[in-house]
N, C-alpha and C positions, 0 to 999 in steps of 0.2 A: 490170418497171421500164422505164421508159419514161429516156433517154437524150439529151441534145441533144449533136453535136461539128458540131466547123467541120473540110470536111473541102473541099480544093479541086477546083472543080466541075468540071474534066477526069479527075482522077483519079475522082470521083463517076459521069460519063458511064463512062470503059471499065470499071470494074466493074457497074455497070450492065448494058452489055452483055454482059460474063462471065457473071452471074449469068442473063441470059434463054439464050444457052447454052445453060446448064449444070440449065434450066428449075429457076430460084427466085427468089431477092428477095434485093438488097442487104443489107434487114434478116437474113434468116436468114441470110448470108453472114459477116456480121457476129457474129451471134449463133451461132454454129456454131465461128467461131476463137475465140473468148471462152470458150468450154464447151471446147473442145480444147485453150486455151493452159493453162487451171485443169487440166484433167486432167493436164497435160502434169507441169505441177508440182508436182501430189501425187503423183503416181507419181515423178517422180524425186526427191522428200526419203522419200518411204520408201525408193527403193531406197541413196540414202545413206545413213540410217538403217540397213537390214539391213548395207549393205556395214560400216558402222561396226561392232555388234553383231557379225558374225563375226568382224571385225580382234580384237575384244574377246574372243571367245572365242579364238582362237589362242596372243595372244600372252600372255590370264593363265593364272596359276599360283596352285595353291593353295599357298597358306604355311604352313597352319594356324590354330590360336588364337592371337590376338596373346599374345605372351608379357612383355609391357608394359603399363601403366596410360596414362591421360591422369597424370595427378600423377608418373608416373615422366619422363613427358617435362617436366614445369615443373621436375623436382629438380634436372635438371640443370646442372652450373655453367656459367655462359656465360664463351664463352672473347670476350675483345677483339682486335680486329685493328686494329693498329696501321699 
């Protein structure tokens, strides 16, 4: 995918030369942190994700069989708070 940004033409010059360095091209420089920042951030929503998942394991408990119905929770009287 081809890409246009405005990007101001000093800051364009020293990358530039960072990139001959570093022997490559602005583009790949560019397209290199764009593939690292995506990585960056599927790896840390999965590792939230796991982190969440084990918090989940820790701290449930089995109850058992609910010992209740949905229609036992509507039987219920409603209390009013005044």
């Amino acid at each position: 995918m081809k890409i246009t940004m405005r990007i101001d033409e000093e800051i364009v010059k020293k990358v530039r030369k960072i990139a001959i360095d570093k022997n490559t091209t602005l583009t790949a420089m560019v397209s290199d942190y764009l593939t690292s920042l995506a990585s960056r951030n599927t790896a840390a929503r999965k590792a939230d994700a796991d982190k969440l998942m084990e918090t989940f394991e820790k701290v449930s408990r089995d109850m058992g069989p609910p010992t209740w119905s949905r229609e036992d929770l509507y039987d219920r009287p409603r209390r009013h708070h005044d």
